[in-house]
C-alpha positions as a printed Julia matrix, in Angstrom:
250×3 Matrix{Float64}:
 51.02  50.32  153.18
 48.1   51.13  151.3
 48.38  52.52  146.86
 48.09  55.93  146.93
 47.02  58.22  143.83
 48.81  61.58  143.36
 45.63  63.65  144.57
 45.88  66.29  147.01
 49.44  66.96  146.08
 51.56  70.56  146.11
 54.37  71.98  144.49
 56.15  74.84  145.74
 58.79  76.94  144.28
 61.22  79.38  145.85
 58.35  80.26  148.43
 55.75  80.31  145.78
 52.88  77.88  146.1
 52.58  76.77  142.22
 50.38  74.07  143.38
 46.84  75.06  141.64
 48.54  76.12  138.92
 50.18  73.07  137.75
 48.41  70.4   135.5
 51.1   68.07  135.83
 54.91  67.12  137.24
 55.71  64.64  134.14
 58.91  63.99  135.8
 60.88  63.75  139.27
 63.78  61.88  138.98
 67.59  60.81  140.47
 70.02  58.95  138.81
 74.01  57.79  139.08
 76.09  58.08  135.89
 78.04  55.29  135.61
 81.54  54.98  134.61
 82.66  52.48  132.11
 85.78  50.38  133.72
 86.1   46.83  131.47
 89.37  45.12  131.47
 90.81  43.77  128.23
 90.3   40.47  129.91
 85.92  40.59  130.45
 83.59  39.72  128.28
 81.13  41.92  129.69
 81.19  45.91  130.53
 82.25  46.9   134.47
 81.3   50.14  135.7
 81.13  52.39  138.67
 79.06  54.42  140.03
 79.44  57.68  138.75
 78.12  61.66  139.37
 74.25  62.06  140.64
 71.79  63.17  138.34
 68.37  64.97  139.25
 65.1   66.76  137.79
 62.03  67.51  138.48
 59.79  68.75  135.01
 56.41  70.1   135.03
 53.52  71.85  133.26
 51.89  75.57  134.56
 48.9   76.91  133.5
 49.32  81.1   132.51
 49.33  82.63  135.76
 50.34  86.24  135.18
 50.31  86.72  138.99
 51.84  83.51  140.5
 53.55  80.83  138.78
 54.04  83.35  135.45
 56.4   85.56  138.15
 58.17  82.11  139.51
 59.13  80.79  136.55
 59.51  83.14  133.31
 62.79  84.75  134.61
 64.82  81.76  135.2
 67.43  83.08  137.49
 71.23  82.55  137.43
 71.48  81.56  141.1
 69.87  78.36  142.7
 66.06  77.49  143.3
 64.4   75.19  145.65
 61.81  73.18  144.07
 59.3   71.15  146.76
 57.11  68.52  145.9
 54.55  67.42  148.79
 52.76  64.24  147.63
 50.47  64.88  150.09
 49.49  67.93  152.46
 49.68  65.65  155.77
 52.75  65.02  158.53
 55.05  62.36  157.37
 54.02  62.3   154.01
 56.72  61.94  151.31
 58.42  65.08  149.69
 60.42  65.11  147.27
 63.37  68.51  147.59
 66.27  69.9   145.08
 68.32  72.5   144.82
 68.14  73.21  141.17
 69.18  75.31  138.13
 65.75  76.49  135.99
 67.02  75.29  133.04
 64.22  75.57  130.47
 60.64  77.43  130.2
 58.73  76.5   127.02
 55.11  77.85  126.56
 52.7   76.94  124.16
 49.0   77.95  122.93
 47.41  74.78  121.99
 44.58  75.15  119.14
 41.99  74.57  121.62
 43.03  77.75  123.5
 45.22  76.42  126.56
 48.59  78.27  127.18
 50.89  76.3   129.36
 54.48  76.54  130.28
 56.91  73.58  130.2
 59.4   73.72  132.74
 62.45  71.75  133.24
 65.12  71.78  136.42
 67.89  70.0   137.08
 69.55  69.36  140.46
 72.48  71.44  141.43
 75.83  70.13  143.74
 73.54  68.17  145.58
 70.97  64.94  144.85
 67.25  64.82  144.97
 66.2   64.08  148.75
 63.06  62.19  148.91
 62.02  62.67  152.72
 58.84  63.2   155.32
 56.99  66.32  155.49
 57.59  67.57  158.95
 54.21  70.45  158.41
 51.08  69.65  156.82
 51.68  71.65  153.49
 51.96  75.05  154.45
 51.6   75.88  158.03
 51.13  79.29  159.56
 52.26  80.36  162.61
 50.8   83.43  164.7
 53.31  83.28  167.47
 55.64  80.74  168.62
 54.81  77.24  167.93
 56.07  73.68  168.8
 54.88  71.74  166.15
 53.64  68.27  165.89
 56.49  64.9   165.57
 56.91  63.2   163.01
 58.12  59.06  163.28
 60.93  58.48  160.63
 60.68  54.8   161.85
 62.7   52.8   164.23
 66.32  52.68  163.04
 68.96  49.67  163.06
 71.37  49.86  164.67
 73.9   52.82  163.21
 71.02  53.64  160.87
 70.7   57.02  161.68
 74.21  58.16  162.36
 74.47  60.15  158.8
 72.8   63.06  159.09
 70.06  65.15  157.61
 69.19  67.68  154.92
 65.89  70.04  155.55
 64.45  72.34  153.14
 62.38  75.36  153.78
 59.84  77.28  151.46
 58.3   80.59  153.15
 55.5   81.94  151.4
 53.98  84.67  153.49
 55.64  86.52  156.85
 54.36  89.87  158.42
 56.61  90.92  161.44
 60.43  91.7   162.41
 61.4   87.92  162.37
 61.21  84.16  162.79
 63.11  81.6   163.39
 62.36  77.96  162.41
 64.1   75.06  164.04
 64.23  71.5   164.04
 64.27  69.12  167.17
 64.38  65.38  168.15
 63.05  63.33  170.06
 63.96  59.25  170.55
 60.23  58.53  171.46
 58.33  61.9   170.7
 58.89  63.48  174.16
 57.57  60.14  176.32
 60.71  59.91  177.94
 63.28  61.56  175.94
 62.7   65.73  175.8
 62.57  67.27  172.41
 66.02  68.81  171.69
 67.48  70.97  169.07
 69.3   69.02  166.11
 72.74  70.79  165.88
 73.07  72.21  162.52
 69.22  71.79  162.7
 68.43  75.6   162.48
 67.52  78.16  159.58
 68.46  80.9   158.83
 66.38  83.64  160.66
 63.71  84.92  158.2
 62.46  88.61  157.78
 60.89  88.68  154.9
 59.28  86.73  152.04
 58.98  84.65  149.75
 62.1   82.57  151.02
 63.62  79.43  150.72
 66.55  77.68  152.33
 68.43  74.37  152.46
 70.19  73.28  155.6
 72.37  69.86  156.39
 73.97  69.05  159.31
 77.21  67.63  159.67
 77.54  63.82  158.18
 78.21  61.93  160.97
 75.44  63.6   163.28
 73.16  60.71  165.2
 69.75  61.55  164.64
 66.92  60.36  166.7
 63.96  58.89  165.51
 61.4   61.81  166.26
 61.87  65.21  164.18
 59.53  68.13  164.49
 59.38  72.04  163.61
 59.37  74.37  165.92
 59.65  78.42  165.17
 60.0   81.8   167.85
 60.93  84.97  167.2
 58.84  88.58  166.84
 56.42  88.34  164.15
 52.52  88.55  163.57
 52.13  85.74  160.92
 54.16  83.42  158.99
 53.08  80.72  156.34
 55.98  78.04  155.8
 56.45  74.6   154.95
 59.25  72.27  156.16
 60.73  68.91  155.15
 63.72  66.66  155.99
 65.89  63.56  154.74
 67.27  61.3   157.27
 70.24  59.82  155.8
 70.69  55.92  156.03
 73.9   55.43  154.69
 77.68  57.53  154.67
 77.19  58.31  150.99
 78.15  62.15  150.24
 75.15  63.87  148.39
């Protein structure tokens, strides 16, 4: 695969699209603590792996109508942060659920006002995973969107699960509902099919945001796409998921 720069890139936030507003992410990041364990009889330091660390850090420009209303209220209760690296199927995205832990503005001397603004992943890792819409799609009616090729698995590979995130930035009508399904070979021979667990919650209203996983032993197929129904005029939304490779609990 081909470098890539970091053009073309969004960044969403609790169903609000900071992406022209931000002059920077300076960090996105996932760690493990590690545990010191040495014996009385090494000469060097053991450890284990310990708790999971995550953040993702970036710089808004003054927005009094967008990202200013996102971000200078931090909230008590959970955020989704949503980084699209680029606005095309399959391309990496980086999710967390996260605490807003810090907002720091400043008014440089050559007139710039920005905002600093620090997360930090909450109960559950950093998923880096596919985007399974183009950026933000919009829906006028029911739609079976487009699959998306997580690659071809080993064997037992894909017997872990997934996480999906949602971000909902617009929605006129009564409801929607937004779905994922699977395919083995993207409907050549093998049907799409819901995932179980693989739903949303139905939305009414926005901006909205939601995090679903399905159980952790769940076989999932090769093929993922996004597919919504429901009674509604419009609906703007964007939609990633993590296939999970190994049994570890995130």
């Amino acid at each position: 695969m081909a470098k890539e720069t970091g053009l073309g890139a969004n960044f969403y936030l609790d169903g609000y699209d900071l992406s022209s507003d931000t002059a920077s992410l300076s960090s996105i990041s996932k760690s493990i603590d590690t545990l010191p364990m040495t014996g009385i009889d090494k000469s060097a330091q053991e450890r284990k792996a310990g708790q999971l660390k995550a953040g993702i850090s970036w710089t808004n420009y003054f927005n009094p109508t967008n990202s200013h209303l996102a971000i200078s209220t931090p909230p008590r209760v959970d955020r989704i942060a949503t980084y699209f690296h680029k606005t095309t199927l399959g391309a990496p995205v980086a999710c967390e659920v996260c605490k807003e832990t810090n907002v720091k503005s400043k008014r440089d001397n050559n007139g710039s006002y920005l905002h600093d603004v620090d997360t930090l992943a909450n109960a559950w890792w950093l998923d880096w995973g596919l985007a399974l819409t183009a950026g933000k799609r919009v829906d006028t009616g029911a739609v079976n969107g487009t699959g998306v090729d997580f690659g071809d698995p080993t064997p037992a590979a894909y017997n872990f699960g997934l996480q999906a995130y949602l971000q909902v930035f617009a929605f006129v009508g009564t409801n929607i509902t937004i779905k994922l399904q699977q395919s083995n070979d993207n409907a050549v021979g093998d049907p799409y099919a819901d995932v179980t667990g693989g739903g949303f919650t139905v939305v009414t209203a926005a901006p909205n945001k939601e995090r679903i996983a399905t159980a952790r032993n769940l076989a999932t197929k090769r093929w993922l796409r996004v597919v919504s129904s429901g009674t509604f005029t419009s609906c703007t939304f964007a939609v990633a998921a993590t296939i999970n490779i190994t049994d570890m609990t995130i």
